[in-house]
C-alpha positions as semicolon CSV with decimal commas, in nm:
position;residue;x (nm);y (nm);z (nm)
1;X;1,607;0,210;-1,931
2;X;1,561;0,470;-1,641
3;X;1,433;0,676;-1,857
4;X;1,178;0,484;-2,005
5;X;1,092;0,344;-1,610
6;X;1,021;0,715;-1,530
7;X;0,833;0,830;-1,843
8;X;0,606;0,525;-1,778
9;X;0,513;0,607;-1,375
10;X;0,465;0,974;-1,524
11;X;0,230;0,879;-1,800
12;X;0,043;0,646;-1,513
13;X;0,004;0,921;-1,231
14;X;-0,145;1,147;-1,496
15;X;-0,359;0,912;-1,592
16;X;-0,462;0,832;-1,207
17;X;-0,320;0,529;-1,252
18;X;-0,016;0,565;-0,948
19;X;-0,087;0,743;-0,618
20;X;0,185;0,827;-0,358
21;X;0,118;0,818;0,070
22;X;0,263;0,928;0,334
23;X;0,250;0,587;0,546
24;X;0,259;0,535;0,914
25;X;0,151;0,185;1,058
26;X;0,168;0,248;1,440
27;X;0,174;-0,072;1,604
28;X;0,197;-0,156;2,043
29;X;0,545;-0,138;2,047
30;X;0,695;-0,022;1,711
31;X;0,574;0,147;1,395
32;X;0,694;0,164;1,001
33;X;0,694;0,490;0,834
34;X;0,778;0,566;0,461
35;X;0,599;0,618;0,134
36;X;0,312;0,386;-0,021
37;X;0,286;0,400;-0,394
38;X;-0,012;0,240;-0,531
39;X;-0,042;0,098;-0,895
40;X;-0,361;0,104;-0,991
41;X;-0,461;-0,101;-1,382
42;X;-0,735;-0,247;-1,471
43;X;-0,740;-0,593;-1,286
44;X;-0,461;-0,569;-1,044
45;X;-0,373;-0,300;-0,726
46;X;0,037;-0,274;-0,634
47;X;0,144;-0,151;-0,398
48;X;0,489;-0,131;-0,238
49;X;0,621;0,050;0,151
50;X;0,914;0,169;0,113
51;X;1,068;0,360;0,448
52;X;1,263;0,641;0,469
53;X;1,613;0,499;0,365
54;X;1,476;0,405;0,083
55;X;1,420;0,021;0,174
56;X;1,137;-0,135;0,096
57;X;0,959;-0,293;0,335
58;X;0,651;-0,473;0,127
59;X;0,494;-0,503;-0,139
60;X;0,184;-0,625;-0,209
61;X;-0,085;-0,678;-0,487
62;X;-0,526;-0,698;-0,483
63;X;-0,667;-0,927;-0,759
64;X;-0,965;-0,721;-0,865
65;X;-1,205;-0,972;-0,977
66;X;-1,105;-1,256;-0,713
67;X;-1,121;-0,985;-0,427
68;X;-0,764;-1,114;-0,295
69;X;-0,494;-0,939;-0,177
70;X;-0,139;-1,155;-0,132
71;X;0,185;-1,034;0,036
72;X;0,431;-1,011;-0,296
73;X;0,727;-0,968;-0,047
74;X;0,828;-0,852;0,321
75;X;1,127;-0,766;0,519
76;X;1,225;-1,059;0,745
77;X;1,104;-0,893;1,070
78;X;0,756;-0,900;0,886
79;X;0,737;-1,269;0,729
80;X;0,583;-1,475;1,093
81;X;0,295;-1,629;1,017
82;X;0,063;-1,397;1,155
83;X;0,193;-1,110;1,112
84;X;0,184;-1,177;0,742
85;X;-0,186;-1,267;0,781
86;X;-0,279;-0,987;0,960
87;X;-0,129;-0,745;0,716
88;X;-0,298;-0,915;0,427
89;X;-0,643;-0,880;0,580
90;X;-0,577;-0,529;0,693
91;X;-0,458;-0,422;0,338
92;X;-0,765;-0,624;0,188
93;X;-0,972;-0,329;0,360
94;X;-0,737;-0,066;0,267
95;X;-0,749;-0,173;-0,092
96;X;-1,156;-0,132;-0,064
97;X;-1,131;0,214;0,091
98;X;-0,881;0,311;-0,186
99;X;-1,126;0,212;-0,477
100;X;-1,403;0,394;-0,356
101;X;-1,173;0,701;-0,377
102;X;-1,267;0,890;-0,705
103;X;-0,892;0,895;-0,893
104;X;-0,886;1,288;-0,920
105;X;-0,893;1,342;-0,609
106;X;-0,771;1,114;-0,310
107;X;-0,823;1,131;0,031
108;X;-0,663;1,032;0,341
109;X;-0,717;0,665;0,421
110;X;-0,720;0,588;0,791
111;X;-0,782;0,204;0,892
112;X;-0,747;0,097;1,306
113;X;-0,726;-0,283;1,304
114;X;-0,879;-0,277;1,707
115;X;-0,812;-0,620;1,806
116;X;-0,457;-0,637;1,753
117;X;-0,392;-0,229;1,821
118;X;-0,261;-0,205;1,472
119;X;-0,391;0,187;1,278
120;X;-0,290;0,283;0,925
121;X;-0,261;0,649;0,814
122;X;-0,203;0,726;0,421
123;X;-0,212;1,093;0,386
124;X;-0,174;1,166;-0,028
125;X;0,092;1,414;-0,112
């Protein structure tokens, strides 16, 4: 089974299917830091935070032809109200940067959310 789970990501990120960040969202008085992975198929964006321990922190998914992006699931510090709607609307622009990129070749994606002091660095690696 873990082989088969590993094969499959492989196959995807040579296909440019699965991209990997560096993540930081720096926020006024605390940030998250960790890795992004971002599945990429035909109708549907995933992607899931995962910090350094190896905990994820969210994952979330961008319906293509709607234009929607939902919170799939969150830590517990993440799930008030409007922090959960501020994170959605955030990653709806972050989603829109990333499919501009060309899938060769990605690029950093930086987003700074100004009213509520909220900035998003993905650095590929």
């Amino acid at each position: 089974m873990t082989v088969s789970v590993i094969a499959s990501a492989r196959a995807a990120e040579a296909e440019g299917r699965l991209a990997r960040y560096n993540i930081r969202i720096d926020m006024k008085e605390a940030y998250i830091g960790g890795i992004c992975m971002i599945r990429d198929d035909e109708s549907l964006i995933t992607a899931s935070v995962i910090n350094e321990f190896g905990v994820s922190m969210m994952t979330l998914s961008h319906d293509k032809a709607k234009d929607k992006t939902k919170i799939v699931n969150c830590i517990k510090q993440l799930r008030n109200p409007m922090i959960r709607k501020v994170l959605k609307q955030d990653f709806q622009i972050i989603f829109s940067e990333y499919q501009k990129q060309d899938p060769s070749s990605r690029n950093r994606i930086e987003y700074t959310n100004i009213k509520h002091r909220i900035t998003y660095n993905l650095i590929p690696f």
